[in-house]
Residue frames as qw, qx, qy, qz and C-alpha x, y, z in Angstrom:
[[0.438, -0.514, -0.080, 0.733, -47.45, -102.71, 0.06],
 [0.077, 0.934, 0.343, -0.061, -48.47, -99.48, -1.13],
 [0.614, 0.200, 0.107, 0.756, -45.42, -96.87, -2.54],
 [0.210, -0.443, -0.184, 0.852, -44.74, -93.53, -2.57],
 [0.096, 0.103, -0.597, -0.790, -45.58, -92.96, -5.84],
 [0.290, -0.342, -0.784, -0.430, -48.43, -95.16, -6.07],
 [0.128, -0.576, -0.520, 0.618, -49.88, -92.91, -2.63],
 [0.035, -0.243, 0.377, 0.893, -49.44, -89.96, -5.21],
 [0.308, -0.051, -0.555, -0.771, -51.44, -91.47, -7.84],
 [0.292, -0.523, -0.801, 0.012, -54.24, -92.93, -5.58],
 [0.055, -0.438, -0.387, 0.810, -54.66, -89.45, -4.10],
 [0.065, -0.414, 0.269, 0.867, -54.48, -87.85, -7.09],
 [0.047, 0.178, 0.967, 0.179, -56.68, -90.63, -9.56],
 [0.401, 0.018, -0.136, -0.906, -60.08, -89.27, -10.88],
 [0.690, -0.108, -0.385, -0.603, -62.58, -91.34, -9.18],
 [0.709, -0.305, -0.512, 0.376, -61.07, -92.99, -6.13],
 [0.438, -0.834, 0.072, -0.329, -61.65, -91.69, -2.89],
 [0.000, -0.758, 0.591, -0.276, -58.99, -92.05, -0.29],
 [0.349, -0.319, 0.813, -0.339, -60.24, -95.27, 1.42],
 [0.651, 0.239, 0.706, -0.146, -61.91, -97.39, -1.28],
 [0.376, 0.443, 0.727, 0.365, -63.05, -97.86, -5.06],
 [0.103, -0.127, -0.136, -0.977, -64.62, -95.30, -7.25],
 [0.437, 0.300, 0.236, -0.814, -68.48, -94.42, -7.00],
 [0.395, 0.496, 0.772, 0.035, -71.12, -96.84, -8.44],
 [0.504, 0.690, 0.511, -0.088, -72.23, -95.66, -11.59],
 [0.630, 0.480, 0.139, 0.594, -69.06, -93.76, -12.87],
 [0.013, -0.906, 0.056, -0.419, -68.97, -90.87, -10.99],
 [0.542, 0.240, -0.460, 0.661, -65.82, -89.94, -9.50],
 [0.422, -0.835, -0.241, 0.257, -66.25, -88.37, -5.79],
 [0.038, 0.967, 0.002, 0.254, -64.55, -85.53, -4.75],
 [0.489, 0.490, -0.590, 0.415, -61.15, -85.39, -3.86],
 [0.529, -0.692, -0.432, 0.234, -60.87, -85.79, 0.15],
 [0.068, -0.995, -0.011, 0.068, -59.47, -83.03, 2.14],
 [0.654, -0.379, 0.406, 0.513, -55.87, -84.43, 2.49],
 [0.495, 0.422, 0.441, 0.618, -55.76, -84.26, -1.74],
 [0.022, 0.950, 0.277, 0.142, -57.03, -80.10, -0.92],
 [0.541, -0.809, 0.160, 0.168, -54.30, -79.37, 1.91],
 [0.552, -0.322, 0.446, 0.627, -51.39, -80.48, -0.62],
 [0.416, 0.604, 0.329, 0.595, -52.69, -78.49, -3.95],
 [0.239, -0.961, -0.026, -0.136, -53.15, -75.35, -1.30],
 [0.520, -0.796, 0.214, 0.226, -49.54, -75.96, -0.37],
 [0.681, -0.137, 0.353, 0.627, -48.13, -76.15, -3.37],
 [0.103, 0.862, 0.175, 0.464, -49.72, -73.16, -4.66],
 [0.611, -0.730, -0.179, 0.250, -48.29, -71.94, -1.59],
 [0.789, -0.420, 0.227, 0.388, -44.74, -72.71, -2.31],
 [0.509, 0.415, 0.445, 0.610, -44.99, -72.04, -5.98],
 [0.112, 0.838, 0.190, 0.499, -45.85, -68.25, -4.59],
 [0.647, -0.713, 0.173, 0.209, -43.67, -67.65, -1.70],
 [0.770, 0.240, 0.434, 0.401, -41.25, -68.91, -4.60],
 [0.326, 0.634, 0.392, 0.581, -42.05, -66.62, -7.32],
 [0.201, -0.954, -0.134, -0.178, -42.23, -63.51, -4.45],
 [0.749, -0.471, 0.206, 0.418, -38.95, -64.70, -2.93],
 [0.594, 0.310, 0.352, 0.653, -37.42, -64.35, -6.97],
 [0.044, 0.923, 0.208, 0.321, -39.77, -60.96, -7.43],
 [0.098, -0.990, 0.100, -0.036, -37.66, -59.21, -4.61],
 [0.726, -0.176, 0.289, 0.598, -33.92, -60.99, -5.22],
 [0.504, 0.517, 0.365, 0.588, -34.71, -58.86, -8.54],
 [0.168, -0.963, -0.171, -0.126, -35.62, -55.62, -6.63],
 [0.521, -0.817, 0.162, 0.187, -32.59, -55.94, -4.64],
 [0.685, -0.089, 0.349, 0.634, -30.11, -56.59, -7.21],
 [0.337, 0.777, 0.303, 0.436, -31.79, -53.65, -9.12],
 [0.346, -0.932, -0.094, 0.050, -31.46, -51.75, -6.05],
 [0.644, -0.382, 0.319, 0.581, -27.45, -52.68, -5.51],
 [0.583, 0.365, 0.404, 0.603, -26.97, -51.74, -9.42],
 [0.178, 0.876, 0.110, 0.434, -28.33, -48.41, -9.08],
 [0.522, -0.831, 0.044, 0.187, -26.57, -47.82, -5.78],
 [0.746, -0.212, 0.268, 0.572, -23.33, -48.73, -7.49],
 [0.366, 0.614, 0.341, 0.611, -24.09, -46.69, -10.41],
 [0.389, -0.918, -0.076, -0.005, -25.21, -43.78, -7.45],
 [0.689, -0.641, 0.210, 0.264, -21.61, -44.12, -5.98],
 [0.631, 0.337, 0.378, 0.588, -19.55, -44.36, -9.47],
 [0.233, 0.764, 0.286, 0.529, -21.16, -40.89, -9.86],
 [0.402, -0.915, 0.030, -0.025, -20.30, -39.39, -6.90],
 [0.683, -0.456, 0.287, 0.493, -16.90, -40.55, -7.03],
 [0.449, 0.545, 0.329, 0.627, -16.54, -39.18, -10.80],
 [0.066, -0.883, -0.092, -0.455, -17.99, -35.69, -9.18],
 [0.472, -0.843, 0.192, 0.171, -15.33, -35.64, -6.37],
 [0.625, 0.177, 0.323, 0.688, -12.59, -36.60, -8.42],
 [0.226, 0.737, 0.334, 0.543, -13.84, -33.49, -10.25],
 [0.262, -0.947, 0.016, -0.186, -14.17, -30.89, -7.20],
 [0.584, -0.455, 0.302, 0.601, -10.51, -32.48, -5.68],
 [0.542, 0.420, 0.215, 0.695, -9.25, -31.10, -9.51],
 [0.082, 0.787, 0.407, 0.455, -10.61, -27.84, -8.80],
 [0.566, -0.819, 0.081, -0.040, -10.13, -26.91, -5.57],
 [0.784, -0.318, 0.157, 0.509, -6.33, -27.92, -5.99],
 [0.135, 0.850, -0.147, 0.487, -6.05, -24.42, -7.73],
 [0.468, -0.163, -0.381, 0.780, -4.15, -22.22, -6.17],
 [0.392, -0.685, -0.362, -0.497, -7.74, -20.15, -4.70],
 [0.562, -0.458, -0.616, 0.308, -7.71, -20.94, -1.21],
 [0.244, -0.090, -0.202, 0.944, -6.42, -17.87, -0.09],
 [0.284, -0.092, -0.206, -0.932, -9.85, -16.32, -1.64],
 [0.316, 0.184, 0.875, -0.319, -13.18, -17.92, 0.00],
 [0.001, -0.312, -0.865, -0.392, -16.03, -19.06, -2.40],
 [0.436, -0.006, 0.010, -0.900, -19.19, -16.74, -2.46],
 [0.348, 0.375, 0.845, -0.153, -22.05, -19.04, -1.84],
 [0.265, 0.082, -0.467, -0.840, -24.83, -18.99, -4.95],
 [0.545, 0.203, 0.686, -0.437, -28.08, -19.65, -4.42],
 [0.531, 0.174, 0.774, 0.299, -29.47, -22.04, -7.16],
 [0.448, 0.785, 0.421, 0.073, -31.40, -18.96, -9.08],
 [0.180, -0.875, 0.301, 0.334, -28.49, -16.78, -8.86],
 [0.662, 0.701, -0.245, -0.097, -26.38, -16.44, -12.02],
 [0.864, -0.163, 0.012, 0.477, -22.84, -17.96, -11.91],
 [0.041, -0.889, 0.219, 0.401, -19.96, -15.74, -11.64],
 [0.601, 0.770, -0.208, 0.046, -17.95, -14.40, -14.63],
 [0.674, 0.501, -0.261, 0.476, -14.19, -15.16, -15.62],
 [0.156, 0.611, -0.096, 0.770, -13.67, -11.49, -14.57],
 [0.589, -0.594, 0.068, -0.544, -15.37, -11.86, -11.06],
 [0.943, -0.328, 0.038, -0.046, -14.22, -15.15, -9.83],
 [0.709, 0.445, -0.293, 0.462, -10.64, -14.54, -11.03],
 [0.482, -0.798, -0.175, 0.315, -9.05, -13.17, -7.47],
 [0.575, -0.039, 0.185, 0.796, -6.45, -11.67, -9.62],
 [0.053, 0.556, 0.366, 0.744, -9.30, -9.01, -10.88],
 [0.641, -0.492, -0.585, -0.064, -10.16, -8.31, -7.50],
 [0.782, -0.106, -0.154, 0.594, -7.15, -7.42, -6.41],
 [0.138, -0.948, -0.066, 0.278, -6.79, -3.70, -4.90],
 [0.453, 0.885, -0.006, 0.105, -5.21, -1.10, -7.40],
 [0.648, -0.379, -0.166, 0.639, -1.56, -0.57, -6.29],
 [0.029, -0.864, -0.444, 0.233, -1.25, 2.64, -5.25],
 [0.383, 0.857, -0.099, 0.331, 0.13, 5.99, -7.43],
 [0.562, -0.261, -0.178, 0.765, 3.30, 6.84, -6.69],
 [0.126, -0.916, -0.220, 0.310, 3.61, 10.54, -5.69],
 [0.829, 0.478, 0.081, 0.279, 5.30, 12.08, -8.42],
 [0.602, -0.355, -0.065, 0.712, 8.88, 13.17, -7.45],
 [0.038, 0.940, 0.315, -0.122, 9.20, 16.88, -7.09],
 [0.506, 0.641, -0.214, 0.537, 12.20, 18.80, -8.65],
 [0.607, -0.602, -0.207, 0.475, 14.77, 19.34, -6.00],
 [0.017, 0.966, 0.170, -0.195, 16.28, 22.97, -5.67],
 [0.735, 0.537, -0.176, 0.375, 18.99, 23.86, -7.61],
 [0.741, -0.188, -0.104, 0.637, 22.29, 24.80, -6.09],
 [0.021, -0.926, -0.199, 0.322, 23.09, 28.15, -5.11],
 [0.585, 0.370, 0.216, 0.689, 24.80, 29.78, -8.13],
 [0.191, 0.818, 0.028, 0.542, 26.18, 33.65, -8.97],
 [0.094, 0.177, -0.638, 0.744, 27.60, 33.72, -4.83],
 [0.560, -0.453, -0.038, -0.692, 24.17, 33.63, -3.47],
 [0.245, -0.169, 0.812, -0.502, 23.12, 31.86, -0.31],
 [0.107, -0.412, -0.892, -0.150, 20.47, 29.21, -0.09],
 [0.127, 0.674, 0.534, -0.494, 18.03, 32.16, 2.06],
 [0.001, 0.531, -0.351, -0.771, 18.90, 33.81, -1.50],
 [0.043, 0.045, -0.941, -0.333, 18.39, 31.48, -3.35],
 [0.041, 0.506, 0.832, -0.224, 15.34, 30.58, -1.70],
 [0.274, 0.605, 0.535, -0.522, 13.66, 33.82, -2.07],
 [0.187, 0.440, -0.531, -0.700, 14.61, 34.30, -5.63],
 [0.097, -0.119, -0.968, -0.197, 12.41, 31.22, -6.14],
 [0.101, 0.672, 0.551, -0.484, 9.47, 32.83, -4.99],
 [0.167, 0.658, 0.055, -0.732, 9.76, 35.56, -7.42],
 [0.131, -0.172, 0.919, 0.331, 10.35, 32.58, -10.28],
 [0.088, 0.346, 0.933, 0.036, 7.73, 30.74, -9.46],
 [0.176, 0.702, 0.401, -0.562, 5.16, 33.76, -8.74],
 [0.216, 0.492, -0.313, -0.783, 6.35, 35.45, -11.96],
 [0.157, 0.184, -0.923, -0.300, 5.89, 32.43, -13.81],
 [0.100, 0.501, 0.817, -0.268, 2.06, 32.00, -12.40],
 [0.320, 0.737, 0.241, -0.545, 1.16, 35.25, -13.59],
 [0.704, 0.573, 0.365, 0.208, 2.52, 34.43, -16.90],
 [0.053, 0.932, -0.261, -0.245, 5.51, 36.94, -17.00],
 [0.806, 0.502, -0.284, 0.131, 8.20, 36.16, -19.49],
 [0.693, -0.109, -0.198, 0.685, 12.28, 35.73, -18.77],
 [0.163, 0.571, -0.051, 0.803, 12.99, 39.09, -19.31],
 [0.258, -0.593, 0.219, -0.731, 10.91, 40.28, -16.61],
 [0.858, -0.492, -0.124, 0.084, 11.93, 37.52, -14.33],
 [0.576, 0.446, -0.155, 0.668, 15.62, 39.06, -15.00],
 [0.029, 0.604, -0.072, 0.793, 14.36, 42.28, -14.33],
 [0.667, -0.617, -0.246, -0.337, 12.68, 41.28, -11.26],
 [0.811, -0.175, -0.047, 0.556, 15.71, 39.33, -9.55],
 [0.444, 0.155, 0.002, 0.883, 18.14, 42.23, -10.32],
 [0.320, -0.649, -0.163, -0.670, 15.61, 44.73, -8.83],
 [0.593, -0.783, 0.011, -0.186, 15.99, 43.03, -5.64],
 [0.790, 0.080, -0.214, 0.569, 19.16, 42.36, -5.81],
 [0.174, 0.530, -0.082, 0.826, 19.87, 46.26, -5.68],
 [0.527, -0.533, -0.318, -0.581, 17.13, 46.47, -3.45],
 [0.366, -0.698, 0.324, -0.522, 17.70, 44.38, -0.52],
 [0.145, 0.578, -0.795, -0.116, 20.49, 42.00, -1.55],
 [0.666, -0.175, -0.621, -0.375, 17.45, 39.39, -2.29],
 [0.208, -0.188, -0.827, 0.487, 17.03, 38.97, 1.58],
 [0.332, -0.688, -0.627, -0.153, 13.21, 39.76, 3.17],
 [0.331, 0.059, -0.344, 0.877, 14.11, 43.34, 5.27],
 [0.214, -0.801, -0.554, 0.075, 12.13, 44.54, 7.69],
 [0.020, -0.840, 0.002, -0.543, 12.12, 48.50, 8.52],
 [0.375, 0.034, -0.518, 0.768, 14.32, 49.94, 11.62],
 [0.074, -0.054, 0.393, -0.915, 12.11, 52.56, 11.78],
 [0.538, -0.137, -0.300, -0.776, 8.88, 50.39, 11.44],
 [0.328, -0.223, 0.826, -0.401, 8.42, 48.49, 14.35],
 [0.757, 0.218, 0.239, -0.568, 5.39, 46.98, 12.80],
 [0.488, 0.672, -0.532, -0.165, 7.37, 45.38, 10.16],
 [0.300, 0.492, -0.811, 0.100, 9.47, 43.53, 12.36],
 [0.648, -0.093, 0.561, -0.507, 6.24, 41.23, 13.46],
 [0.957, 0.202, 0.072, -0.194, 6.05, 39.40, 10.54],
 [0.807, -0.337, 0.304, 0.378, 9.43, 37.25, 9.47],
 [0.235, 0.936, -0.240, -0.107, 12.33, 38.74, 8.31],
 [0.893, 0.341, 0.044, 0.288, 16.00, 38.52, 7.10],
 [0.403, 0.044, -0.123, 0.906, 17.36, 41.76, 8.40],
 [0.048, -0.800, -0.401, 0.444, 16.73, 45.12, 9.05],
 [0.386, 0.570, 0.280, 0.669, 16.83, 48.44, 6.61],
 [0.357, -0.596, -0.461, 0.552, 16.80, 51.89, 7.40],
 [0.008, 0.000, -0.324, -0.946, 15.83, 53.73, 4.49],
 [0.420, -0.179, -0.090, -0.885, 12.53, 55.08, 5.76],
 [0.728, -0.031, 0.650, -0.215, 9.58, 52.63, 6.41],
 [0.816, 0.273, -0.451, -0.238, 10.69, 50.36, 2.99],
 [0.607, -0.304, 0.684, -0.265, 10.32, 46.70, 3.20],
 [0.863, 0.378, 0.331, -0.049, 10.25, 43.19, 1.69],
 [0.692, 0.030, 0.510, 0.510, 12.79, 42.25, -1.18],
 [0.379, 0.534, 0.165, 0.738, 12.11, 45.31, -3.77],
 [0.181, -0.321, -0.428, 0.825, 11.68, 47.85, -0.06],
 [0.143, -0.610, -0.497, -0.600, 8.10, 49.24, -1.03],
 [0.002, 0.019, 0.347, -0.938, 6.89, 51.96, 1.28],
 [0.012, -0.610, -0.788, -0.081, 3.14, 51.02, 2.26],
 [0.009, -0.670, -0.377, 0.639, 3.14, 54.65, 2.46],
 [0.006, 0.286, -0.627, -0.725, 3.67, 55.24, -0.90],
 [0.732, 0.178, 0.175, -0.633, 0.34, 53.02, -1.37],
 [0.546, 0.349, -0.683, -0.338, 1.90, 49.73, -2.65],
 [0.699, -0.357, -0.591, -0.184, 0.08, 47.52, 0.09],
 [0.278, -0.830, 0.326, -0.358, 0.24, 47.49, 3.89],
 [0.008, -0.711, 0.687, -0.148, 3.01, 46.40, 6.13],
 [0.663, -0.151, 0.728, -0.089, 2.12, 42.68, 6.57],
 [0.867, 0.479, 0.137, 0.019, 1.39, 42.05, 2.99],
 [0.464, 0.835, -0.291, 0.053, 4.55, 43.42, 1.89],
 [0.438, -0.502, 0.734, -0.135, 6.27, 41.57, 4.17],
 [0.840, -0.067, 0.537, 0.041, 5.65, 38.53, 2.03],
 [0.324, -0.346, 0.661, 0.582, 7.79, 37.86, -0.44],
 [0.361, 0.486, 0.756, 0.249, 4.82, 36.30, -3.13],
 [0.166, 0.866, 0.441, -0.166, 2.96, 39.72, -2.55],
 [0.316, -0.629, 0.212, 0.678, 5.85, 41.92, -3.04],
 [0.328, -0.033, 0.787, 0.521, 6.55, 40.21, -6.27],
 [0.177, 0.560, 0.709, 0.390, 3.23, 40.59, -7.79],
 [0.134, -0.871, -0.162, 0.444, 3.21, 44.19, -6.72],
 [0.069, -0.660, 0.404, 0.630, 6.38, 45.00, -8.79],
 [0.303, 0.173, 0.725, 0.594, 5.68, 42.68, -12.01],
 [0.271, 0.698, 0.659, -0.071, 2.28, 44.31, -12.02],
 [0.128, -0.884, -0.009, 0.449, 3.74, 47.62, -12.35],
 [0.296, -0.389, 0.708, 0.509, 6.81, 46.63, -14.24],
 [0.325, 0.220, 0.811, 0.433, 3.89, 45.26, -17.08],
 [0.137, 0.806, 0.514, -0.259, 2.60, 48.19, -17.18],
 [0.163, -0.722, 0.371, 0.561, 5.48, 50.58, -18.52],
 [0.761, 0.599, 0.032, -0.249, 4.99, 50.96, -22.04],
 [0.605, 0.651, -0.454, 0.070, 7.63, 48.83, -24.05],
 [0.420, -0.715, 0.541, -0.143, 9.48, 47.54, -20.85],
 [0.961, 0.128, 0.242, -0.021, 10.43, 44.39, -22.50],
 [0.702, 0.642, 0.033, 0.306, 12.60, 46.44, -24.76],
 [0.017, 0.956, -0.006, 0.293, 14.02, 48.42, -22.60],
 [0.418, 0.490, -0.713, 0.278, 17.08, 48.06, -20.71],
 [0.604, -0.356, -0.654, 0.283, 17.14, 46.27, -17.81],
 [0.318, -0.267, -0.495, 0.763, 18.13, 49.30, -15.60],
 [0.211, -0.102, -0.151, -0.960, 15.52, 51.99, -17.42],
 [0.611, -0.356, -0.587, -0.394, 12.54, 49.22, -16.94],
 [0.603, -0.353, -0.511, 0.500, 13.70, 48.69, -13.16],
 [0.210, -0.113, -0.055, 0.970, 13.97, 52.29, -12.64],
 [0.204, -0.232, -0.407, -0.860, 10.61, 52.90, -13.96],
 [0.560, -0.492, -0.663, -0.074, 9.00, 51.05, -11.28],
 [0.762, -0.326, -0.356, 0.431, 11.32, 51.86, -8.34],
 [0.011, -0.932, 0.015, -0.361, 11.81, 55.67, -9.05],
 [0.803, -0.318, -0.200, 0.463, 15.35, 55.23, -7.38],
 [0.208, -0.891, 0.238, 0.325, 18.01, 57.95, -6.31],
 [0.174, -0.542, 0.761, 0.310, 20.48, 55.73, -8.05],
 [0.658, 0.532, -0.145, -0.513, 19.17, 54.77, -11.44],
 [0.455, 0.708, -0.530, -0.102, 22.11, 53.15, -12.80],
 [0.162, -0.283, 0.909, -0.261, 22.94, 50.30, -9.95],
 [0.830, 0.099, 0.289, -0.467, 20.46, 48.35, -11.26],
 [0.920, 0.369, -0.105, -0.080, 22.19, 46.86, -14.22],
 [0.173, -0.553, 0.784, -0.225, 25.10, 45.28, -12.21],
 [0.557, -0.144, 0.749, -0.329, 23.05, 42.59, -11.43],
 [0.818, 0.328, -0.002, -0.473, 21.74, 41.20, -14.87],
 [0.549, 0.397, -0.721, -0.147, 24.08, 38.82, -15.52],
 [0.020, -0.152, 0.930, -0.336, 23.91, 37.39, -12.16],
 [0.667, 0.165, 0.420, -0.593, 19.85, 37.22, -11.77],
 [0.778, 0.260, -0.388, -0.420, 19.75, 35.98, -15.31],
 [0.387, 0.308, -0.864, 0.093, 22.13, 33.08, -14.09],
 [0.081, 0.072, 0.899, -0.425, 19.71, 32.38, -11.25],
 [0.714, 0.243, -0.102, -0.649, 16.55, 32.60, -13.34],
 [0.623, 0.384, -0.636, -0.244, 18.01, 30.11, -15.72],
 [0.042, -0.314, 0.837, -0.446, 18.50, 27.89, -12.55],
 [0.409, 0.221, 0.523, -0.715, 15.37, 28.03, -11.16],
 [0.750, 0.396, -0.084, -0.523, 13.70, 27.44, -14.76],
 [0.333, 0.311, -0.888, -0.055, 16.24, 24.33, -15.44],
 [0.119, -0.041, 0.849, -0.513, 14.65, 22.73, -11.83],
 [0.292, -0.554, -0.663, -0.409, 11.03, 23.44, -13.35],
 [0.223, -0.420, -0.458, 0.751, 10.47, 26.10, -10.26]]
């Protein structure tokens, strides 16, 4: 009886053929085919093997880097959830294409961004309070001759002298002519009836001191009589009713300086208010 083993080594035995003795004269025959078909199949096995191992190793490389892959990605969302839980939202993200610089500080801050808030409008002196008995339409048009003197650069004094000129004149109201219908097209305050004079100091466009619609404004009037009034040598110095009197060539000279204490008191108003 014939083992397993001892099949093995009778295949396997240099010089014995499968079904007898060796070869007369020492030479060994050639294996048979049966002894071919099991070295070809364990080379087989032994490389089916060794290819089987070759890609366990691929695929455990493969898993490692995936894990490592995924580690990083979870590290880099961790990161963008930090970021994005600013308080941004409100402002959407500018896309950057990859050669495009990053925004600055100063750019991506929406606080720098933020539209200017706008100037306030700066608060305008309200009118002072009628002083000396005057009315507010008094008031009002004595601010015109303020402010106008005070554009052409005329001192107090001859804002004094001005005021108290129409005071006398035409009790600081705008007066239109009785006997100048033409007059009483542009706005007025009253009527007069000393010839064709008009406007607050009653110029006489016949006289040649402008025509009946200019005088009718109050601005023009004004810069009619300072112009005059800075023309009179010394008139700074002079009293109040000789400098007024020099302009206005009056019947009644002397009724001018009544009024200087009150005009000054509504200069001084008017220049307290910044008017």
């Amino acid at each position: 009886m014939t083992t397993r083993s001892g099949r093995w080594r009778n295949l396997l035995a240099p010089g014995r053929s499968a079904s007898g003795p060796a070869a007369p004269g020492g030479l060994a025959r050639r294996p048979g085919r049966a002894a071919v078909a099991l070295a070809a199949g364990v080379t087989c096995c032994l490389g089916l093997a060794a290819l089987a191992q070759a890609r366990q190793g691929t695929a455990d490389t493969a898993d490692r880097a995936a894990a490592i892959a995924g580690a990083d990605l979870e590290r880099r969302a961790a990161a963008d959830a930090a970021s994005r839980s600013l308080d941004r939202m409100s402002t959407p993200s500018a896309s950057v294409s990859p050669s495009a610089p990053a925004p600055s500080a100063s750019t991506a801050d929406p606080d720098t961004t933020r539209a200017p808030a706008p100037r306030k409008r700066p608060v305008r002196p309200a009118d002072p309070a009628p002083v000396a008995g005057l009315t507010k339409a008094q008031m009002a048009n004595a601010k015109v001759i303020v402010r106008t003197g005070r554009a052409m650069g005329v001192p107090r004094r001859g804002l004094v002298i001005a005021v108290a000129t129409a005071m006398q004149e035409s009790n600081l109201y705008n007066v239109a002519s009785g006997v100048l219908p033409e007059s009483q097209e542009y706005p007025h305050q009253g009527i007069g009836w000393d010839h064709d004079s008009v406007g607050l100091f009653q110029q006489r466009a016949s006289s040649g001191w402008g025509e009946v619609g200019q005088l009718m404004d109050p601005a023009f009037a004004t810069r009619q009589f300072l112009t005059a009034l800075q023309q009179v040598p010394g008139w700074r110095d002079l009293p109040l009713t000789v400098a007024a009197q020099a302009v206005q060539i009056s019947a009644y000279p002397d009724l001018y300086a009544q009024h200087e204490w009150r005009a000054a008191e509504v200069v001084d108003a008017h220049l307290a208010a910044g008017k």
